[in-house]
DRENPA-3360 file (N, C-alpha, C; in nm, 2 decimals, always signed):
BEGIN
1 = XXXXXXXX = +5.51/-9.79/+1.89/+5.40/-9.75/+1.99/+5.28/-9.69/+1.91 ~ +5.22/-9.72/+1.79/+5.15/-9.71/+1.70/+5.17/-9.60/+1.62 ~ +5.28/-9.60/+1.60/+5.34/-9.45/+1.50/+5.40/-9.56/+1.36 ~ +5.29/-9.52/+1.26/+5.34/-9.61/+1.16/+5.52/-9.57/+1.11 ~ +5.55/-9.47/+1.13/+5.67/-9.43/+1.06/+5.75/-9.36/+1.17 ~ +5.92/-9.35/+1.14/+5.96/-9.27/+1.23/+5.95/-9.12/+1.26 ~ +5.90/-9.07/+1.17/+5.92/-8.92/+1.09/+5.75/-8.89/+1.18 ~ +5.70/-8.97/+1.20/+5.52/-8.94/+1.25/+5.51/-8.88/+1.40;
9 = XXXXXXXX = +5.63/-8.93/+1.47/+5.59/-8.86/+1.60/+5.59/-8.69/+1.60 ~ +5.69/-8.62/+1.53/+5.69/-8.51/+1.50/+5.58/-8.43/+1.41 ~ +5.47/-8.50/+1.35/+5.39/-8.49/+1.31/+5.24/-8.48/+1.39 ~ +5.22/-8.58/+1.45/+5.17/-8.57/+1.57/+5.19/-8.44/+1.67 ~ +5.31/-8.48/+1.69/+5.30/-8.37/+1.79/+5.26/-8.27/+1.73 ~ +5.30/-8.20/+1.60/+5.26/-8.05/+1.62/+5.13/-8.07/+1.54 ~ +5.06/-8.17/+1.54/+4.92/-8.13/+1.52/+4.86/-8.11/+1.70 ~ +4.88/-8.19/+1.77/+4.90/-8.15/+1.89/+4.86/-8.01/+1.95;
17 = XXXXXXXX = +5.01/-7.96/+1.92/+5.10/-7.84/+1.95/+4.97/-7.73/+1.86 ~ +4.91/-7.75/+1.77/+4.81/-7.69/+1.68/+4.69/-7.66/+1.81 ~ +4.65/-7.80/+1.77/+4.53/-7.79/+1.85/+4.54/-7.74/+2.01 ~ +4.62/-7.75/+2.09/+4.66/-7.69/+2.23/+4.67/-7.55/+2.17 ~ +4.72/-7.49/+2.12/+4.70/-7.35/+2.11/+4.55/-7.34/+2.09 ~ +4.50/-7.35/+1.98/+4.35/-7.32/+2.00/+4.29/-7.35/+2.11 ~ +4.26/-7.43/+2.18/+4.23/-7.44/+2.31/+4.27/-7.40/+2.42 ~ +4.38/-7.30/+2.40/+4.46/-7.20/+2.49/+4.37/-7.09/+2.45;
25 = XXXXXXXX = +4.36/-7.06/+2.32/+4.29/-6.92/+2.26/+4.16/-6.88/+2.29 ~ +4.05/-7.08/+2.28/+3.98/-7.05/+2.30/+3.90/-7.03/+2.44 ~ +3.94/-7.10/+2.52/+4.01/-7.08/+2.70/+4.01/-6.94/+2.71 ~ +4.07/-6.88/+2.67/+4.07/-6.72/+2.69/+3.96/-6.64/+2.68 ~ +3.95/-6.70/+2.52/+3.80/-6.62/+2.46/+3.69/-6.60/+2.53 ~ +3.63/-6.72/+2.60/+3.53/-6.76/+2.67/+3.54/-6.72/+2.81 ~ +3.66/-6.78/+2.88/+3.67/-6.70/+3.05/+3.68/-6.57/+3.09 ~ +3.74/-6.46/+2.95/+3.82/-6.35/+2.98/+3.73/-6.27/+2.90;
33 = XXXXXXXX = +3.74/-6.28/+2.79/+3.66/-6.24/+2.68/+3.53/-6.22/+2.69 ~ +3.44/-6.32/+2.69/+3.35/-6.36/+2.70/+3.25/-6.29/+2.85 ~ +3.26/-6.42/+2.91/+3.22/-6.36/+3.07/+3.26/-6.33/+3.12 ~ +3.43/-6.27/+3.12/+3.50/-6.17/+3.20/+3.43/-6.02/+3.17 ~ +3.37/-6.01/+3.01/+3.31/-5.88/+3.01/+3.16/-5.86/+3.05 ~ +3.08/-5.95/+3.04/+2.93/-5.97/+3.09/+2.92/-6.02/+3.26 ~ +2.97/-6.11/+3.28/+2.98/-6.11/+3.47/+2.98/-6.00/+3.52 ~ +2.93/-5.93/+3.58/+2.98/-5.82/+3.68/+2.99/-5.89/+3.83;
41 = XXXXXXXX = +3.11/-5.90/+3.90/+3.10/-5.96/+4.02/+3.04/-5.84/+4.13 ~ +2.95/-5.93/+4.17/+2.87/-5.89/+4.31/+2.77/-5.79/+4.27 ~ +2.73/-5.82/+4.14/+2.63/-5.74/+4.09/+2.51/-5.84/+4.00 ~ +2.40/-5.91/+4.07/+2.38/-6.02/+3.95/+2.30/-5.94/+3.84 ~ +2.22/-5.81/+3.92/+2.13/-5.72/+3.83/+2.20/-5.68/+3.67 ~ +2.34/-5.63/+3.69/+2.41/-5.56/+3.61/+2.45/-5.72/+3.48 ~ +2.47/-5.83/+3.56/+2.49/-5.95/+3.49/+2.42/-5.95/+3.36 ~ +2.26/-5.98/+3.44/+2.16/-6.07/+3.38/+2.07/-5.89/+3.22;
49 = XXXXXXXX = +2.18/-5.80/+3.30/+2.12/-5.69/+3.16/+2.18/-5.72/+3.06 ~ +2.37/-5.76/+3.12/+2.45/-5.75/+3.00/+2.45/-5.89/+2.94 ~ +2.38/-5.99/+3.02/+2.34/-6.09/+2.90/+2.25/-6.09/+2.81 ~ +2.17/-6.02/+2.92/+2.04/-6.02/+2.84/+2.04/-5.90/+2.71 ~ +2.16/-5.83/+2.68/+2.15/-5.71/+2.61/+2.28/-5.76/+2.48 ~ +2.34/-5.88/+2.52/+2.43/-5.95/+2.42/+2.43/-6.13/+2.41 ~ +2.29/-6.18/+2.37/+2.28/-6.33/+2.41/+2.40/-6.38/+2.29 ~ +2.41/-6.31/+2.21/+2.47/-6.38/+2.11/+2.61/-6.38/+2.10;
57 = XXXXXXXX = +2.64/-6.31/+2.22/+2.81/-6.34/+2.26/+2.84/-6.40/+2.34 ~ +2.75/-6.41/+2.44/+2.71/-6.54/+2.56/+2.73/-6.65/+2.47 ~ +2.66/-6.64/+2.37/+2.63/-6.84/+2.28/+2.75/-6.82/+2.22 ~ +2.83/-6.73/+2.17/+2.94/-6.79/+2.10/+3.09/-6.80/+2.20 ~ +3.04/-6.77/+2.34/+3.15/-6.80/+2.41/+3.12/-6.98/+2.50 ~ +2.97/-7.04/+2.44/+2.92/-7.11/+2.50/+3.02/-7.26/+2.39 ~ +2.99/-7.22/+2.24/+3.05/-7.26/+2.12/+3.18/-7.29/+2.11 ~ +3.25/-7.13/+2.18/+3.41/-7.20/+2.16/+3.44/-7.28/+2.29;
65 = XXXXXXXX = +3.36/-7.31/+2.44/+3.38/-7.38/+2.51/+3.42/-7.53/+2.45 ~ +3.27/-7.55/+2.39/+3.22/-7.71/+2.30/+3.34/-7.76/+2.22 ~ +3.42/-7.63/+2.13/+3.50/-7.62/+2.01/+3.64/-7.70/+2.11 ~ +3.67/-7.60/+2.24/+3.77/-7.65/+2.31/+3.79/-7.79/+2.34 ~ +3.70/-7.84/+2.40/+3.68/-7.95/+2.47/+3.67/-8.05/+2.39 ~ +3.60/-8.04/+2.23/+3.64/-8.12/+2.09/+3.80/-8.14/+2.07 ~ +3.82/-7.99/+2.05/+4.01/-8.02/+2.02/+4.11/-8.10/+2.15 ~ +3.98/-8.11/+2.28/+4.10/-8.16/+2.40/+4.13/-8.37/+2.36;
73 = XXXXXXXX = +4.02/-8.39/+2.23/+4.02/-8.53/+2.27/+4.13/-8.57/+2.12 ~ +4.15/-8.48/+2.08/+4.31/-8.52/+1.96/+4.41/-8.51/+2.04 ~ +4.46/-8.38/+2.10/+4.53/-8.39/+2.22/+4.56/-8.50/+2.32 ~ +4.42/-8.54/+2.39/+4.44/-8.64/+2.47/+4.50/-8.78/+2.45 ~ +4.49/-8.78/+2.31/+4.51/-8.94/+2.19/+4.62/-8.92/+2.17 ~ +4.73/-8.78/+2.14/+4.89/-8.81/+2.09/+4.95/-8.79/+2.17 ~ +4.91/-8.71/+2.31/+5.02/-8.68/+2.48/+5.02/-8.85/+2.50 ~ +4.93/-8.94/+2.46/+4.92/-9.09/+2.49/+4.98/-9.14/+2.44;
81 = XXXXXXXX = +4.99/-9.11/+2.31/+5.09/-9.21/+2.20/+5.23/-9.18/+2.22 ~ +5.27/-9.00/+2.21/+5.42/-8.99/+2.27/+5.46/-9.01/+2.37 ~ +5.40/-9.01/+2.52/+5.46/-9.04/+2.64/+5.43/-9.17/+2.68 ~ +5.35/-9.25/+2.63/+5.34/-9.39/+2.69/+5.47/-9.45/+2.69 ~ +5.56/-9.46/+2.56/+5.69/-9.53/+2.56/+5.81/-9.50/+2.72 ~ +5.72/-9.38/+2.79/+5.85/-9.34/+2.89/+5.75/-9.45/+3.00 ~ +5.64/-9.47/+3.03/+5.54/-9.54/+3.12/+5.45/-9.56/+3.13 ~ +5.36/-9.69/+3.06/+5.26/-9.70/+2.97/+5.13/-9.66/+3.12;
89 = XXXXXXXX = +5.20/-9.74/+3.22/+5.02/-9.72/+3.35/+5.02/-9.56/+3.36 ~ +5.15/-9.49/+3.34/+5.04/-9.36/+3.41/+5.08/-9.26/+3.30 ~ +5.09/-9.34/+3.17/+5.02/-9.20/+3.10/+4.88/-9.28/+3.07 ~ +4.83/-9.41/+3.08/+4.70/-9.43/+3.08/+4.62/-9.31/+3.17 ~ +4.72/-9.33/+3.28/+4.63/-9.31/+3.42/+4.63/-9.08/+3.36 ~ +4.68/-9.07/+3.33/+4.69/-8.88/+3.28/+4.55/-8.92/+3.16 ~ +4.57/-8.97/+3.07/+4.41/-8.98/+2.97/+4.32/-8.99/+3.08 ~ +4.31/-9.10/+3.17/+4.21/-9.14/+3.20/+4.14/-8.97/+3.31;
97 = XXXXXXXX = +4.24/-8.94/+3.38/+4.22/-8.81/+3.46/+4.15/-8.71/+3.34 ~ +4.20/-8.70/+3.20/+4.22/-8.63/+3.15/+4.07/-8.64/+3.07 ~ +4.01/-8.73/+3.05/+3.94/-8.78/+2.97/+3.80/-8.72/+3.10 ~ +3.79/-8.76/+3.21/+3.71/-8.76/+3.30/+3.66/-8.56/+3.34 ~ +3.82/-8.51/+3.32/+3.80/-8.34/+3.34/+3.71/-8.31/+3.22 ~ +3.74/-8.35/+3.10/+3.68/-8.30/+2.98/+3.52/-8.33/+2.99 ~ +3.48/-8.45/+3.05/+3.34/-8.47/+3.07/+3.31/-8.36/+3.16 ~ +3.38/-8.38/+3.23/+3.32/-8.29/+3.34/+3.25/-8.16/+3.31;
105 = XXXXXXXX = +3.36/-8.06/+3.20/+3.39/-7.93/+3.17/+3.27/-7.90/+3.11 ~ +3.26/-8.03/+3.00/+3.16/-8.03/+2.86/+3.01/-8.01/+2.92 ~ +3.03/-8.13/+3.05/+2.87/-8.13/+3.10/+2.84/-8.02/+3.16 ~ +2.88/-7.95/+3.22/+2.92/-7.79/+3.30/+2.89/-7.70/+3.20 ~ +2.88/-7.74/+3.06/+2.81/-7.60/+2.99/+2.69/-7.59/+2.96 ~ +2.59/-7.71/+3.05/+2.47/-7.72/+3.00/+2.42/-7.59/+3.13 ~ +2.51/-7.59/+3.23/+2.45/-7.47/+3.30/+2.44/-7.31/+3.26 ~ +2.55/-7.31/+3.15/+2.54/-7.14/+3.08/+2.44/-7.16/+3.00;
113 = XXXXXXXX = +2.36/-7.29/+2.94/+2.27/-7.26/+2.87/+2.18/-7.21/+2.92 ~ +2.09/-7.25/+3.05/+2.03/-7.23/+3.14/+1.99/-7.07/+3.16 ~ +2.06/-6.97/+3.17/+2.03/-6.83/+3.20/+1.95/-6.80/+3.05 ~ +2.04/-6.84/+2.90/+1.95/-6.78/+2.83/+1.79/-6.86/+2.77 ~ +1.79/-7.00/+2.85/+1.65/-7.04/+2.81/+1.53/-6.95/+2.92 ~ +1.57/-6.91/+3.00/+1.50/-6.85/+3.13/+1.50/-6.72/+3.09 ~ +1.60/-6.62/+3.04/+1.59/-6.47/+2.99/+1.54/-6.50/+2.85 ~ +1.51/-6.60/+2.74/+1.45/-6.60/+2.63/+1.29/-6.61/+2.64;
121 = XXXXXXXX = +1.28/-6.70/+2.73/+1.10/-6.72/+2.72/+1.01/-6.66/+2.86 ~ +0.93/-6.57/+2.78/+0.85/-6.48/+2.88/+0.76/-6.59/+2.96 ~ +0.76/-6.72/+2.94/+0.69/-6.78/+3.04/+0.76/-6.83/+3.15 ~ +0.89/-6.80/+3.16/+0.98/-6.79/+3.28/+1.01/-6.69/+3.34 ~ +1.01/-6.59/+3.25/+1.06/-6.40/+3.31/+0.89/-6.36/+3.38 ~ +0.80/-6.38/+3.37/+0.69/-6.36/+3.39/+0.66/-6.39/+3.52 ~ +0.68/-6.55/+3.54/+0.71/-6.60/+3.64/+0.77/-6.58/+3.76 ~ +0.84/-6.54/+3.74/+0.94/-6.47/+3.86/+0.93/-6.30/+3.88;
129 = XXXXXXXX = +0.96/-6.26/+3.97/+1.02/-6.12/+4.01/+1.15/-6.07/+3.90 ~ +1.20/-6.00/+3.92/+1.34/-5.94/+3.83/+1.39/-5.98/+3.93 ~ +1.43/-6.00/+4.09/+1.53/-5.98/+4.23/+1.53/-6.11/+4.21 ~ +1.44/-6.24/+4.17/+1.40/-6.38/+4.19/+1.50/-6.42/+4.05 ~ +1.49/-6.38/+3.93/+1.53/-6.41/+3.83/+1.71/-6.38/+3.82 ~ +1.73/-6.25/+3.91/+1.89/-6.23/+3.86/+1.96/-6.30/+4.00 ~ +1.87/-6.35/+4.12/+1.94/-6.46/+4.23/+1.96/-6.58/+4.14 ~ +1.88/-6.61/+4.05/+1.89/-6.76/+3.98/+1.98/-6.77/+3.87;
137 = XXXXXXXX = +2.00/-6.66/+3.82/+2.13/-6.65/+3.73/+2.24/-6.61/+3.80 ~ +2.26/-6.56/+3.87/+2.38/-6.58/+3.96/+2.38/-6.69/+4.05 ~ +2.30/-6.77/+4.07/+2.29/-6.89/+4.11/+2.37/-6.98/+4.03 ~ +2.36/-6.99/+3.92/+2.36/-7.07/+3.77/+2.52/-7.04/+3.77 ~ +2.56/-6.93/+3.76/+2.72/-6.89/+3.72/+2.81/-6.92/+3.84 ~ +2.76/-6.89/+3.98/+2.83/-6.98/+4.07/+2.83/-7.12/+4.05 ~ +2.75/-7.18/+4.05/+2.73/-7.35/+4.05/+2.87/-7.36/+3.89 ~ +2.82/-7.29/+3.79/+2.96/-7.29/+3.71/+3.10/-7.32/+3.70;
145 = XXXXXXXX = +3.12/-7.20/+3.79/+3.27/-7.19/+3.84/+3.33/-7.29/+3.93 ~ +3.20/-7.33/+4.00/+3.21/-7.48/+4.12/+3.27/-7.58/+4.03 ~ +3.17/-7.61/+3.92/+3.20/-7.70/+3.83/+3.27/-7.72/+3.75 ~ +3.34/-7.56/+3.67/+3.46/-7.57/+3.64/+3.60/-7.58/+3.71 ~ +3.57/-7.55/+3.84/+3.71/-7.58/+3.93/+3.70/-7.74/+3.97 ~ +3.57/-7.81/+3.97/+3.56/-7.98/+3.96/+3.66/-8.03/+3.89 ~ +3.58/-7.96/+3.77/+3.70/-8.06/+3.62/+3.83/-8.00/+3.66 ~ +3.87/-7.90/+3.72/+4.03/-7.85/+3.69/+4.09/-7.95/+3.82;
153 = XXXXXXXX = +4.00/-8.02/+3.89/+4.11/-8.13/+4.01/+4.16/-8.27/+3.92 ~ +4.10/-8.29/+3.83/+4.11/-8.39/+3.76/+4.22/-8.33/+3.61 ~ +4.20/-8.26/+3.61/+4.33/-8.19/+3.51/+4.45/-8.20/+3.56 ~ +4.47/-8.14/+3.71/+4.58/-8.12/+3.80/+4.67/-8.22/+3.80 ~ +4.55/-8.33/+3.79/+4.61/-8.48/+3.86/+4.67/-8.49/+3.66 ~ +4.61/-8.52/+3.61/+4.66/-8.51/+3.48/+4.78/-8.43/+3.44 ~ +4.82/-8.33/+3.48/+4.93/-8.23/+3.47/+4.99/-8.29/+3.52 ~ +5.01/-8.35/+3.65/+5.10/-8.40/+3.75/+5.18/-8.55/+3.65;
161 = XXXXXXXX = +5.12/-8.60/+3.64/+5.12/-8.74/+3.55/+5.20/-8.68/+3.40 ~ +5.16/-8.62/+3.37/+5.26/-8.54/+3.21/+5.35/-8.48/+3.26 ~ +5.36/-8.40/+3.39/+5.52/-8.34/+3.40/+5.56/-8.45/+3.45 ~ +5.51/-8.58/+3.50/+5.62/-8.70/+3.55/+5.68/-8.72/+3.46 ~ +5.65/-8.75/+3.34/+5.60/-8.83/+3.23/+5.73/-8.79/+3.13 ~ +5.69/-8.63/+3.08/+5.78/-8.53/+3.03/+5.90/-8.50/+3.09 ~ +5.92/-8.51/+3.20/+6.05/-8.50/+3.28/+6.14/-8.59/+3.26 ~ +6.06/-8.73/+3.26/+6.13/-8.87/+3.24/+6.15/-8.88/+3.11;
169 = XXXXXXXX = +6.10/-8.84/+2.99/+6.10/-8.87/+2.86/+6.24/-8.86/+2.76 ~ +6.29/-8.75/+2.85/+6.44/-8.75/+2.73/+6.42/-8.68/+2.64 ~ +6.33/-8.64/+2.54/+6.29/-8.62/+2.41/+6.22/-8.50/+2.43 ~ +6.17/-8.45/+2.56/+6.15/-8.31/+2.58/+6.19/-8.24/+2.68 ~ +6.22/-8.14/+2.69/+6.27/-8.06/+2.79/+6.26/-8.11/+2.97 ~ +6.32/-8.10/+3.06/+6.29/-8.16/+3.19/+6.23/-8.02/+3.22 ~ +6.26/-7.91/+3.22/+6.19/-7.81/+3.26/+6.06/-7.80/+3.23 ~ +6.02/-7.84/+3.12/+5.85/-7.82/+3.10/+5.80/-7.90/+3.15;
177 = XXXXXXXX = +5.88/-8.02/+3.16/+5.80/-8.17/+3.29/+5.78/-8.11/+3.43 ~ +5.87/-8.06/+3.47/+5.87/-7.94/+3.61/+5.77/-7.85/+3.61 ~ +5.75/-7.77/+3.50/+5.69/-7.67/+3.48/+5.50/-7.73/+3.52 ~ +5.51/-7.82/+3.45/+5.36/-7.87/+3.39/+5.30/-7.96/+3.58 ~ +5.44/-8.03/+3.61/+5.38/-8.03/+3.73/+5.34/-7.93/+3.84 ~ +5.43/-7.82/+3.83/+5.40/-7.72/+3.93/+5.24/-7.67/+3.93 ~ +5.22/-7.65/+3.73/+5.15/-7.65/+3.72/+5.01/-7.71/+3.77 ~ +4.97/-7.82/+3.77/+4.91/-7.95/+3.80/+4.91/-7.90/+3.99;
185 = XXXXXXXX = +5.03/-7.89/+4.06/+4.98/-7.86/+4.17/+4.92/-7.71/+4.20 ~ +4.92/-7.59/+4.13/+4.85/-7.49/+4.11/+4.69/-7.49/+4.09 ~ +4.64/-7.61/+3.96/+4.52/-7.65/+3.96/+4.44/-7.66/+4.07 ~ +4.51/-7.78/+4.11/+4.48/-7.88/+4.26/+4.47/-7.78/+4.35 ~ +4.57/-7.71/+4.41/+4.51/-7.58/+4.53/+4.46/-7.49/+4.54 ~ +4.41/-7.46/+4.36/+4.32/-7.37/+4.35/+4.18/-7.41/+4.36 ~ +4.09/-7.55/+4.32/+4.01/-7.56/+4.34/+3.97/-7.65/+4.45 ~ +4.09/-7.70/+4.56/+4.03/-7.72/+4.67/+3.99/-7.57/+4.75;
193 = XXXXXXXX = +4.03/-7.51/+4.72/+4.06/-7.37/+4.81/+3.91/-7.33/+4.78 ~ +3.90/-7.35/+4.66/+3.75/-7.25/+4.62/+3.64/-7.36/+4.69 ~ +3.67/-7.52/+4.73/+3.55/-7.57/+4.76/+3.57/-7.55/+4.93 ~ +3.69/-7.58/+4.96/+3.68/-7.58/+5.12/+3.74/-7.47/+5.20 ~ +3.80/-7.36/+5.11/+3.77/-7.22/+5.19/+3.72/-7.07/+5.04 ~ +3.61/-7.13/+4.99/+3.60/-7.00/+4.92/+3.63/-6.85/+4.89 ~ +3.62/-6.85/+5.08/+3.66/-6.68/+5.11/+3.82/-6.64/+5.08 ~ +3.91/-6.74/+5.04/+4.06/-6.76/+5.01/+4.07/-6.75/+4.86;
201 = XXXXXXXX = +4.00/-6.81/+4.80/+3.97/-6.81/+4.57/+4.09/-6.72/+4.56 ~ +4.00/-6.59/+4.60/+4.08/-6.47/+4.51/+4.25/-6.48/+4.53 ~ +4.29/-6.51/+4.65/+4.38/-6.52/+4.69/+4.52/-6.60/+4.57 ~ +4.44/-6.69/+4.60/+4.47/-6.81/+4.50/+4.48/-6.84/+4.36 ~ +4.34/-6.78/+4.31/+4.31/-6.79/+4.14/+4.49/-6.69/+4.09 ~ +4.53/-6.64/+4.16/+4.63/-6.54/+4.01/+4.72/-6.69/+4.01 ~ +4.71/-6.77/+4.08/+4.87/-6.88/+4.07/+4.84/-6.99/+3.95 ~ +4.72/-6.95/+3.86/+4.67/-6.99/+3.70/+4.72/-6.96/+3.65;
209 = XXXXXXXX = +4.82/-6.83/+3.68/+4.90/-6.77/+3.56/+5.01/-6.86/+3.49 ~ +5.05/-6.94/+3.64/+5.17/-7.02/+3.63/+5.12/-7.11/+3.51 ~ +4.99/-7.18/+3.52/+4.97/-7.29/+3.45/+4.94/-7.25/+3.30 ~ +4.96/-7.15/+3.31/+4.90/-7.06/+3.15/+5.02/-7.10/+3.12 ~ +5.15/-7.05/+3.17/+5.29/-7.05/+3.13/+5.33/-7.15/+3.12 ~ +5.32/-7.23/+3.20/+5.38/-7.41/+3.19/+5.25/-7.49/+3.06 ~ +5.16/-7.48/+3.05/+5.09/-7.51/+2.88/+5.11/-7.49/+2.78 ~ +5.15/-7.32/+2.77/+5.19/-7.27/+2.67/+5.36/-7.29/+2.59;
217 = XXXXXXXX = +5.41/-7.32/+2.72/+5.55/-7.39/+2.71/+5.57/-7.48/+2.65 ~ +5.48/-7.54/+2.68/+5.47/-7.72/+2.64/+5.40/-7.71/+2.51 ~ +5.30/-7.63/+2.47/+5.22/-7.64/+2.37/+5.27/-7.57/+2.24 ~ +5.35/-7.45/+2.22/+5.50/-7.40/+2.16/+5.59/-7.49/+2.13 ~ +5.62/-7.57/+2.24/+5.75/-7.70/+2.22/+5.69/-7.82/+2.12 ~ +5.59/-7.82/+2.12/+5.53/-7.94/+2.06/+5.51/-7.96/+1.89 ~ +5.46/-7.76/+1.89/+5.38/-7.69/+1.74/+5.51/-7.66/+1.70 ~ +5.63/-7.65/+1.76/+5.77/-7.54/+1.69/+5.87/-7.64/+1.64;
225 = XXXXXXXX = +5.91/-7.77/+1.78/+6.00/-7.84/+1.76/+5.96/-8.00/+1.76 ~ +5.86/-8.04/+1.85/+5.78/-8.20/+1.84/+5.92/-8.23/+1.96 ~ +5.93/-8.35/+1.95/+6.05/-8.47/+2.04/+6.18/-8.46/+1.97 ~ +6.25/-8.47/+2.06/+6.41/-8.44/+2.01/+6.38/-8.67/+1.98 ~ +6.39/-8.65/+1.82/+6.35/-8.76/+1.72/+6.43/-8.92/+1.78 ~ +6.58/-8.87/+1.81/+6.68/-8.93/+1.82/+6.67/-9.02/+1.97 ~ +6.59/-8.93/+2.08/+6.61/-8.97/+2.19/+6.48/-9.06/+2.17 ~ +6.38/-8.98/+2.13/+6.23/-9.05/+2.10/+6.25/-9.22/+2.04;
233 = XXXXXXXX = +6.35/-9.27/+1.94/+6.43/-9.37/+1.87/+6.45/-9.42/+1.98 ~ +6.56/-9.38/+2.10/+6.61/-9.46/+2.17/+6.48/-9.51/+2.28 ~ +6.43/-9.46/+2.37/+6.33/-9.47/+2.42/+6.24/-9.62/+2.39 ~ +6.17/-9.57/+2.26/+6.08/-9.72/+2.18/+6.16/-9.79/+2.19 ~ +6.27/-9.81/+2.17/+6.40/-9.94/+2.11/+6.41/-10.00/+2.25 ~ +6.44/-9.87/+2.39/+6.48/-9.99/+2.47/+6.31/-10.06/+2.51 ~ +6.22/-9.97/+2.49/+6.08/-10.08/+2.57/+6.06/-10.16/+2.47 ~ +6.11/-10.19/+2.30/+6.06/-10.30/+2.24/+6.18/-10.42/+2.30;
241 = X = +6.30/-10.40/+2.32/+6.40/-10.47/+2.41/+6.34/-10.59/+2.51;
% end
């Protein structure tokens, strides 16, 4: 299934298993780290000071976004290569989900650029009121979150498809196939909830935790131990059969 050697799948994977942690790390860095400490919710005044008083931790949490969404497409290429042998249409069909979230994510950071071209050049700040300028950057960081909970419906469906996938595979744990789907349905309820009852989010967003735990599971299993080799052998053998 384009693994020149047998010894490669376990190689793969924990380059994999490499890269998913970094983009676990840098996931964090950026949502928690990042704009978890500059956002002030329901304050856009208090926002647009603490951006405007640290632009250069805003751009490096804009950086490890970019950095993430680079490492999601190695990722995307070997979850394809190891799980196709269990069902080649829908681990197509998890890239293809998977490939479309990552557009999504990537294009969604051209809106964090946006606050600091408007707070950099006094022929925009000038322009506006201060009450006119921090409605527009809280404008900007909502439409964000919209757009980051977009790409996370197309992830969901992607999770859903890799816990089928991994459940079926033999070669890795059936729990983290369960896990990854619960997962995948966590996604999915969390960002219909935010588009078709907003006033519910809060409610909802802690059930991410789940999915932190079912990725990290899977992304551990990949970097520590790869595919149990033996079953992975049987697997290819019967679909070249």
């Amino acid at each position: 299934m384009g693994f020149p050697q047998s010894i490669a799948p376990q190689s793969y994977a924990r380059v994999a298993g490499v890269c998913y942690l970094l983009i676990i790390l840098l996931g964090v860095f950026g949502q928690i780290i990042v704009r978890g400490s500059l956002i002030v919710p329901a304050d856009a005044a208090a926002t647009v000071q603490n951006i405007t008083a640290s632009p250069m931790l805003w751009r490096w949490g804009i950086i490890g976004d970019i950095a993430m969404h680079l490492l999601d497409i190695p990722v995307m290429a070997i979850l394809y290569l190891l799980l196709s042998p269990v069902n080649k249409p829908v681990a197509l069909l998890a890239l293809g989900f998977n490939i479309i979230q990552t557009a999504v994510l990537a294009t969604n950071k051209l809106v964090l650029i946006i606050p600091l071209i408007v707070l950099g050049n006094t022929q925009y700040t000038s322009a506006f009121s201060a009450e006119q300028i921090n409605a527009q950057i809280q404008l900007l960081i909502d439409v964000h979150n919209y757009g980051f909970g977009l790409g996370l419906i197309f992830f969901g469906l992607a999770c859903l498809c890799y816990g089928y996938l991994i459940f079926k595979s033999g070669y890795f744990p059936k729990v983290i196939g369960m896990l990854m789907a619960i997962a995948g349905l966590c996604y999915l309820l969390n960002s219909i909830t935010l588009i078709l009852a907003p006033a519910l989010s809060p409610f909802v967003f802690p059930l991410l935790g789940i999915c932190l735990i079912a990725e990290l599971a899977f992304c551990l299993r990949l970097l520590i131990k790869g595919v149990t080799l033996s079953q992975w052998q049987h697997q290819v053998q019967k679909l070249e059969c």
